[in-house]
C-alpha positions in Angstrom: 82.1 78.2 169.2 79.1 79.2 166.5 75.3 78.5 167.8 76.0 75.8 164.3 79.3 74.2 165.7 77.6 73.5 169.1 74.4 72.1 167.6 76.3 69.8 165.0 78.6 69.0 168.2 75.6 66.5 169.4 75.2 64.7 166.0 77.4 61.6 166.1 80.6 60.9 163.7 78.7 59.8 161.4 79.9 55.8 161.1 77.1 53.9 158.9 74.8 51.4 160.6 75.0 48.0 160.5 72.1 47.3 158.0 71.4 50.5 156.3 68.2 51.2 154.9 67.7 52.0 151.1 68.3 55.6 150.4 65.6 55.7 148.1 63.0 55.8 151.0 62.5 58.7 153.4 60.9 55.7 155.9 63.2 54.1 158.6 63.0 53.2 162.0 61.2 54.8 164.3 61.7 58.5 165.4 63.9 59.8 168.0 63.6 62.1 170.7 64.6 65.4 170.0 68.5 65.3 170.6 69.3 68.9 171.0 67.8 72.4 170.3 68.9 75.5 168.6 67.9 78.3 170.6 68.2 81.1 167.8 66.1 83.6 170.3 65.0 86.9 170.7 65.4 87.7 174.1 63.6 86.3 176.7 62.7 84.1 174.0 61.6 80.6 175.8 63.4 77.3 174.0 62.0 76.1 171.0 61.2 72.3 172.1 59.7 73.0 176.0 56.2 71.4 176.5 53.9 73.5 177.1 50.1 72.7 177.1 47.9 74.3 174.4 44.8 76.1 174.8 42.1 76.0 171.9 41.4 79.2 169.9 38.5 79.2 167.9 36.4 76.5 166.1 38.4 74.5 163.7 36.1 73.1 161.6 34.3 76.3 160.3 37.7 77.6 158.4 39.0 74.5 157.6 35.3 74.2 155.7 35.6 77.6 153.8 39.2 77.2 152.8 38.7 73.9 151.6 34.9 74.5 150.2 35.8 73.0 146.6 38.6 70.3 147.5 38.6 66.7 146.8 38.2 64.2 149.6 40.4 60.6 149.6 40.9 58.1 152.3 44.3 57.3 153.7 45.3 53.5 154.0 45.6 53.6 157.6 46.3 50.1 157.9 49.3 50.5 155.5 51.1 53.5 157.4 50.3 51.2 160.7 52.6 48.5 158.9 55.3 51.4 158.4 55.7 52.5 161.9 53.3 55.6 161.4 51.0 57.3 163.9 47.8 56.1 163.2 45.0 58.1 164.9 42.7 54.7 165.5 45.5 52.7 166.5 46.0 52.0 170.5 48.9 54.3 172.4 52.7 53.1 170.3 56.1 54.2 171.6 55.8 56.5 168.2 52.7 58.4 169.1 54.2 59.4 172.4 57.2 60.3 171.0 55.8 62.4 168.5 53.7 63.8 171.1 56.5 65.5 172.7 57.7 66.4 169.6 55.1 68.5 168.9 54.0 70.2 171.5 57.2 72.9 172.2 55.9 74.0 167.8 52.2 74.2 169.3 53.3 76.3 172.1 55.9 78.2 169.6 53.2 78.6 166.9 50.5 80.4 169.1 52.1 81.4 172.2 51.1 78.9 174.6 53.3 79.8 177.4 56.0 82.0 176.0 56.1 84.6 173.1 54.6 83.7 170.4 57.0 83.0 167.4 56.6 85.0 164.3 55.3 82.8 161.5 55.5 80.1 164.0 52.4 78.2 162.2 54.5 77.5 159.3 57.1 74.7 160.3 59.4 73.3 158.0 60.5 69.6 158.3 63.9 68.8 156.3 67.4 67.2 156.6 71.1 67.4 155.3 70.9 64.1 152.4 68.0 62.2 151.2 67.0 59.3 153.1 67.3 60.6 157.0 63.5 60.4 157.3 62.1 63.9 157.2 58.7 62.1 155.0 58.5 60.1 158.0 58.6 62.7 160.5 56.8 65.2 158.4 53.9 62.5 158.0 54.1 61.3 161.8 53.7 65.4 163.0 51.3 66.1 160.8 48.8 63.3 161.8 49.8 63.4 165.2 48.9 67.6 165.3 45.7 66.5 163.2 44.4 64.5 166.7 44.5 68.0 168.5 41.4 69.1 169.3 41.3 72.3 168.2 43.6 72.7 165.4 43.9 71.9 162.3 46.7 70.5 159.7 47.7 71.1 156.3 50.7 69.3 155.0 52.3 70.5 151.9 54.7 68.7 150.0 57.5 71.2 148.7 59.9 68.6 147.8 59.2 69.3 144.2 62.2 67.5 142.8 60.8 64.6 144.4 57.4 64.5 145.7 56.7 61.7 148.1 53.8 62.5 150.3 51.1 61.3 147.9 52.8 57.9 147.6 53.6 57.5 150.8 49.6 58.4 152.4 48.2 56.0 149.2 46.3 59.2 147.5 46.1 60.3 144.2 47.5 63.5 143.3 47.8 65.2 139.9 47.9 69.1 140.2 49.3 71.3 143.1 51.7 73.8 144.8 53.5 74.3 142.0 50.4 75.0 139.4 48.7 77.2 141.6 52.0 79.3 141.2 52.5 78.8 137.6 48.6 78.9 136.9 46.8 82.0 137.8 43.5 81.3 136.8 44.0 77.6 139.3 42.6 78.4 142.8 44.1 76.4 145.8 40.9 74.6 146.9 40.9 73.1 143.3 44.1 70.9 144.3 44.0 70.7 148.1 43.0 66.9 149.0 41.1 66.4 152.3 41.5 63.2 154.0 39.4 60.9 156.1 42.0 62.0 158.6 39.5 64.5 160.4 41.5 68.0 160.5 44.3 67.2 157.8 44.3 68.5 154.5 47.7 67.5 152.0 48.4 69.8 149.2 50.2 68.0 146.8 53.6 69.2 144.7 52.3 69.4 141.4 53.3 69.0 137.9 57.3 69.1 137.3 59.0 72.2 136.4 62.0 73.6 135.3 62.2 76.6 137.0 60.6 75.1 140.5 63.3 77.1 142.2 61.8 80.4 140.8 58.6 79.4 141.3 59.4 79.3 145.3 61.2 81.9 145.1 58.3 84.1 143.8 56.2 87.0 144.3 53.2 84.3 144.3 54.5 82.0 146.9 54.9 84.7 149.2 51.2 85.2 148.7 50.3 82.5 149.2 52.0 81.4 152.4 51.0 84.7 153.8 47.5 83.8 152.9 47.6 80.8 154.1 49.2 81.1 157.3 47.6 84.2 158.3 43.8 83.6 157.1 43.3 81.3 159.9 45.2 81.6 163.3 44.0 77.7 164.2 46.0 76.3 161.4 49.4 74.7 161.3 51.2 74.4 158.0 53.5 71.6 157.5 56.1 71.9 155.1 57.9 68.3 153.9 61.1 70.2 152.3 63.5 68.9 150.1 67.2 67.9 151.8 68.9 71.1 152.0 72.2 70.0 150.4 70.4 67.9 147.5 68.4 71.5 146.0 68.3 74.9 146.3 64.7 75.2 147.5 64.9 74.3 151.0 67.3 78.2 151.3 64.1 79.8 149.7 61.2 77.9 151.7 63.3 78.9 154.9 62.9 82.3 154.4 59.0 82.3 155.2 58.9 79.9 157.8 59.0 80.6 161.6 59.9 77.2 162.6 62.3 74.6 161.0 62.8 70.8 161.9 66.1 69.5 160.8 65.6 65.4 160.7 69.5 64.1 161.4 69.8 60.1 160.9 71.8 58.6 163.8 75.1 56.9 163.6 75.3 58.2 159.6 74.5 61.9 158.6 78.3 63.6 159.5 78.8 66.8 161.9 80.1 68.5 158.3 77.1 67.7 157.0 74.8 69.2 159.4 76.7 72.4 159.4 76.8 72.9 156.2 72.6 72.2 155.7 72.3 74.5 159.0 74.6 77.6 157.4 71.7 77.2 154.6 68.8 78.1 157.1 70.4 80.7 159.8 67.3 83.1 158.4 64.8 81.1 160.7 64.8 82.2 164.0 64.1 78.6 165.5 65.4 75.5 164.3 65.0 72.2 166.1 67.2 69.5 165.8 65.5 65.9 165.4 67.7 62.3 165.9 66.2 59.8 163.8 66.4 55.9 163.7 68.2 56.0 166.8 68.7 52.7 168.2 66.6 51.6 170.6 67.6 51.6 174.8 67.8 48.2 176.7 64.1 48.1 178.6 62.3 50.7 176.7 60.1 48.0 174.8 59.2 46.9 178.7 58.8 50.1 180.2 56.6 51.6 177.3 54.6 48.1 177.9 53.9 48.7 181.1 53.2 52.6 180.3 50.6 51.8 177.7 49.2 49.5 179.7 48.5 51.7 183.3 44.6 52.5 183.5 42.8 50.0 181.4 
């Protein structure tokens, strides 16, 4: 059995849930556990999603500063994400939080070597899925902020669906230019359309402008640029990629290629096991690729026993 048949043999048959949501919308229930790992290793090679606990590197602030010397600065409706089940980095401890907290903290330890061998690239984690509508905007959104609360890193969330760009909309910021200009525009520097946030630590850069030949664009000499640039400039940083579903485009294949880690979002009780191996034949270049159930349905007593978690010291 392939390292793909065994991962796809933990996604369910795929029978549709009783009230599914609008497939327009990347938002859903709340995130999963991870249900199952791909260890795509090197040897010795410790699994992708094991907690580890991360140690801080160098001061956060002062690189975030020079990178971002020329950006814009908008707020984030924080009470809005609240109301759509998103971390929320002044809200009290949610079942979401801690569940993203797990989440996160075997691509900390991946991305700088917090326990284990380091992962190459490992800063640069993409977050997809097989279709549209499984939730990888939610989960991309919920890792970044989540990573942004860490206190000595620091986040920048790109949106590469460039078919259909969702980030902006979904964090309530304005975005006109972005990844895709810089490409196209030479003379356009990367602080012009990076947008920090009043979410301390997180910077979103935006799609861009529409264009036909996005794929090419991706696939370029100047992306390559600047992911190297950007991944490697500051050893701190953790790039988030929200990619496009990988059997909807093309782009997710070339985004793959550069990045060291790769979430695959799978929506419970819907996406099929054909599905996922077919998206997960498109991204056997990445060395580590995590597997992520979403709007799973929830176990009898976990609303109590997260109740009586949350509530323990206060």
């Amino acid at each position: 059995m392939s390292i793909i048949e065994k991962a796809a043999g933990k996604i369910g048959a795929g029978a549709p849930r009783p009230a599914p949501q609008d497939s327009n919308s990347d938002f859903g229930h709340d995130a999963g556990l991870i249900e199952n790992a791909l260890n795509k290793q090197r040897s010795g090679h410790a699994s992708p999603f094991v907690a580890t606990p991360v140690e801080p590197m160098f001061n956060a602030t002062d690189a975030e500063a020079v990178l971002e010397g020329n950006s814009q600065v908008q707020s984030i409706n924080l009470a809005r994400l609240h109301r759509m089940g998103v971390v929320s980095p002044d809200a009290e401890k949610s079942q979401i939080a801690e569940e993203f907290r797990i989440i996160k903290r075997p691509l900390i330890a991946n991305a700088f070597g917090q326990g284990a061998a380091r992962v190459k690239n490992g800063n640069l984690i993409m977050i997809t899925s097989s279709l549209p509508g499984e939730g990888k905007s939610f989960c991309a959104i919920n890792l970044a902020i989540s990573m942004a609360m860490e206190m000595d890193r620091t986040v920048l969330l790109i949106d590469a669906d460039v078919a259909k760009p969702r980030i902006p909309e979904y964090l309530g910021i304005h975005a006109d230019k972005g990844l895709l200009d810089v490409l196209q525009d030479k003379d356009l520097k990367l602080s012009d359309v990076l947008i920090r946030t009043d979410i301390a630590k997180l910077t979103v850069l935006p799609a861009g402008r529409t264009y036909k030949r996005a794929t090419e664009l991706l696939a370029s000499a100047a992306m390559t640029r600047l992911i190297e640039d950007i991944g490697n400039r500051y050893p701190d940083r953790i790039i988030l990629f929200d990619s496009p579903p990988l059997l909807a485009t093309s782009e997710s294949s070339v985004l793959a290629t550069h990045m060291g880690q790769i979430v695959m979002v799978v929506e419970a009780e819907r996406t099929s096991q054909d599905a996922v191996r077919e998206a997960l034949s498109h991204i056997q270049s990445c060395e580590v690729v995590g597997m992520l159930l979403n709007k799973t349905t929830p176990t009898p007593g976990a609303d109590y026993y997260y109740g009586y978690y949350g509530s323990y010291g206060k």
